[in-house]
N, C-alpha and C positions, 0 to 999 in steps of 0.2 A: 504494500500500500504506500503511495506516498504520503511523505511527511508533509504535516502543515505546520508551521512553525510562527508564533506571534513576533510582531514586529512593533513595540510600544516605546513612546516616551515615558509613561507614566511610570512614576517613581518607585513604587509600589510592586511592580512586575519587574522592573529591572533584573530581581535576581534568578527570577523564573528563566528570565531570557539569559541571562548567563550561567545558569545550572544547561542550559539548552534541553530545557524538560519537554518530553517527547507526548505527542496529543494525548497517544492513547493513556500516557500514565498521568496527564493534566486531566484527563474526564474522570480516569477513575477516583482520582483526589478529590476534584470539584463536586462530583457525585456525594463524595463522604463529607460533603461543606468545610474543606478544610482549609481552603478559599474565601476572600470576602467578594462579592458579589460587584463589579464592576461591569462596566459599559464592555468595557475592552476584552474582558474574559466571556461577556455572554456574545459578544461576536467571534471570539474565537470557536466556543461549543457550536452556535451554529454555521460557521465558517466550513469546519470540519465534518458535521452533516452532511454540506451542500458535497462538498467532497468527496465523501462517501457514495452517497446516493448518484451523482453522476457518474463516478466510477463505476458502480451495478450496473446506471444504464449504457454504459461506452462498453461493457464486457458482452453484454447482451446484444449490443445492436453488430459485436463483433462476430458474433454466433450466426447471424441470418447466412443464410445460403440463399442467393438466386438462382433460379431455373431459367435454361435456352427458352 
């Protein structure tokens, strides 16, 4: 999967962004509220969705076969 990685000024995340804390283990954390709930963090969860779910559909529409 590719990575999606936050790109912030905010002061707050900066160490997030230099730990280079990886989505899937930023969701799991944020999941368990261990996180305070920012602008910038709830575009990254749904950033990372959008991510996802087109991924599913670019693998899917990789699948079609055309017929002569």
């Amino acid at each position: 999967m590719t990575e999606l990685k936050l790109v912030s000024q905010h002061p707050g995340l900066k160490s997030l962004i230099k730990a280079q804390l990886a989505t899937e283990e930023f969701l799991r954390r944020y999941e368990h509220d261990e996180f305070q709930e920012t602008l910038e963090l709830d575009e990254w969860t749904g950033e990372s969705r959008i991510l996802k779910r087109l991924q599913e559909k670019a693998t899917r529409l990789r699948e079609i076969e055309f017929a002569d």
